[in-house]
C-alpha positions in Angstrom: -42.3 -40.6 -18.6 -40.7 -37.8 -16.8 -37.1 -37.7 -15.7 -36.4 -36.7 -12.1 -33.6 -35.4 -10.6 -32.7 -38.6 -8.4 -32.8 -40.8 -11.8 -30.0 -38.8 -13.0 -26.5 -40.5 -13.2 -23.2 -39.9 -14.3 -22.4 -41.4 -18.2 -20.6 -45.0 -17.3 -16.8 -44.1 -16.5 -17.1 -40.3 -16.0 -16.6 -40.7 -12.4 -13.4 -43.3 -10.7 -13.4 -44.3 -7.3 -11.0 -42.5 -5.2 -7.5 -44.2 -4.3 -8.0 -45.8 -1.5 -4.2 -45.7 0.4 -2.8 -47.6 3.1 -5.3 -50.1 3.1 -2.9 -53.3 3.1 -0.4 -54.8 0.0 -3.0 -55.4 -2.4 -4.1 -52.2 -3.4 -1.5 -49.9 -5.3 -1.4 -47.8 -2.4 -1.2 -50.2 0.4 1.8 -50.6 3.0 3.6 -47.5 3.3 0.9 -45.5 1.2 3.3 -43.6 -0.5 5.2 -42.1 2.5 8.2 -44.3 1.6 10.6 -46.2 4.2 11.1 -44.9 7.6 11.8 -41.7 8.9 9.9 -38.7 10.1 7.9 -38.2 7.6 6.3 -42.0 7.5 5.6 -41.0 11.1 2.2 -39.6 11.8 3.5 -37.5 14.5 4.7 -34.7 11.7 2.0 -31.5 11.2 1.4 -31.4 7.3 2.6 -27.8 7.1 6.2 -28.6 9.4 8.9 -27.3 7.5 11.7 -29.1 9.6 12.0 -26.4 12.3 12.0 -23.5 9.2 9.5 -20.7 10.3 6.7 -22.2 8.2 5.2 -20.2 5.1 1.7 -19.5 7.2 3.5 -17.5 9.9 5.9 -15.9 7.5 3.6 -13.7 5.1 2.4 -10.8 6.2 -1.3 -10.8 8.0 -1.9 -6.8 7.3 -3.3 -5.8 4.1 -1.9 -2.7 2.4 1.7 -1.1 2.7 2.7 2.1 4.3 5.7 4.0 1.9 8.7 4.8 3.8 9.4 7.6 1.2 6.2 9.0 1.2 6.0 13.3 1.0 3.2 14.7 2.7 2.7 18.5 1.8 0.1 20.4 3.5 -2.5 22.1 0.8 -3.3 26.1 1.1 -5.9 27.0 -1.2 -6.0 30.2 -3.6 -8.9 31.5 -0.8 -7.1 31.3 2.1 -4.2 32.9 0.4 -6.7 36.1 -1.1 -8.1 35.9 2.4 -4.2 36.9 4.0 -3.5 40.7 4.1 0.1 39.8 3.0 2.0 40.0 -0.5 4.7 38.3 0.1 3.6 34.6 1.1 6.1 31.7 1.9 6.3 29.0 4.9 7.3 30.7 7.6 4.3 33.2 6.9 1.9 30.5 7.0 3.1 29.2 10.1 3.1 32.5 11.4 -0.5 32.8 10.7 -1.0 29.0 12.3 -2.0 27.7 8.9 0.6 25.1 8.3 2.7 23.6 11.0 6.2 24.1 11.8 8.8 23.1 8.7 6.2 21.6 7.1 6.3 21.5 3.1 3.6 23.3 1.5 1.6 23.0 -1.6 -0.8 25.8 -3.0 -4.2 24.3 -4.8 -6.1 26.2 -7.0 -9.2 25.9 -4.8 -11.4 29.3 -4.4 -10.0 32.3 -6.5 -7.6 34.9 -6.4 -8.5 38.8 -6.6 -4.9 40.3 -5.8 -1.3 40.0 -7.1 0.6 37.6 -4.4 4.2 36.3 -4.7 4.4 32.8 -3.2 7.4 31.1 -2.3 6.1 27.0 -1.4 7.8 23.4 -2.0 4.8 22.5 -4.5 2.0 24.9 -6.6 -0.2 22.8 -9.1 -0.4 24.0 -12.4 -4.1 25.5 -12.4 -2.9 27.3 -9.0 0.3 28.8 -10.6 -1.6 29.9 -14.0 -4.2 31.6 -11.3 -1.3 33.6 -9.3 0.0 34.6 -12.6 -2.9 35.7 -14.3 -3.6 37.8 -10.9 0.3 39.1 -11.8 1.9 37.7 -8.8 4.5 34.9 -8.9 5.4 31.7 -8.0 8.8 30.4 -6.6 9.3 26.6 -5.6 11.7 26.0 -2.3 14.0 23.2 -2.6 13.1 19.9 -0.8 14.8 19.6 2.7 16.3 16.6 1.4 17.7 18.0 -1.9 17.0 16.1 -5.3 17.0 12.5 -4.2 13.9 10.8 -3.0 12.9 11.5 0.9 14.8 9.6 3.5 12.8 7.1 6.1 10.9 8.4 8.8 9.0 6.9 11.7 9.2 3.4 10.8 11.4 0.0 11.4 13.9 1.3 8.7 14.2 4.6 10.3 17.5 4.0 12.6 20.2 1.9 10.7 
């Protein structure tokens, strides 16, 4: 004899029958069904989630994913070819910006993207390593401007924090 799926049954006593509540005094749950005496929250005109007049938890946390970092620095990248490409020696920001590469008091960081033929001295706020080994082994060098802000981290900018 085959066994088919609607034979099968739980073992005897795997399963209990759920509590029944507020089904009169003889169950274990009957009468109040475990909302105690009076009050509010005997009541059923109370939301589950009311939190007494306290802005309640599902309105509270945030809905957006992600998280935008007030201190964030945003440099804007000049590759070693762009810098070959310029007919000057002496590079720094306000070179750039002449040129309309970067914008206006914007911090600059040199990548070691493309190569460079010629000896260059570069003044920026940021050179990664490969970039600066480049523009030294091309005998030019490297000199990295102070942050507008000085040593401490950034401070806020275009955000709710921005104005206290």
């Amino acid at each position: 004899m085959t066994i088919k799926i609607h034979d099968l049954k739980p073992a005897p006593g795997e399963r209990k029958d759920r509590q029944r509540v507020g089904r009169g005094t003889a169950g274990r749950r009957g009468k109040t069904a475990g909302r105690g005496m009076k009050g509010q929250g005997a009541r059923d005109t109370v939301p589950m989630n009311f939190e007494g007049g306290q802005m309640p938890l599902h309105m509270r946390v945030p809905k957006l994913k992600g998280f935008n970092n007030p201190f964030r620095v945003e440099y804007q990248a000049i590759n070693l070819d762009v810098l070959d490409a310029l007919e000057e020696t002496d590079v720094d920001p306000g070179v750039l910006h002449g040129h309309g590469l970067t914008h206006k008091g914007a911090l600059v960081k040199v990548l070691a993207s493309g190569e460079l033929t010629r000896k260059v001295d570069i003044k920026a706020h940021a050179v990664s390593k490969a970039a600066e080994q480049a523009i030294t082994a091309a005998g030019g060098t490297v000199e990295i401007l102070p942050k507008p802000w000085g040593d401490r981290r950034p401070p806020v900018q275009g955000n709710q924090f921005a104005n206290r």
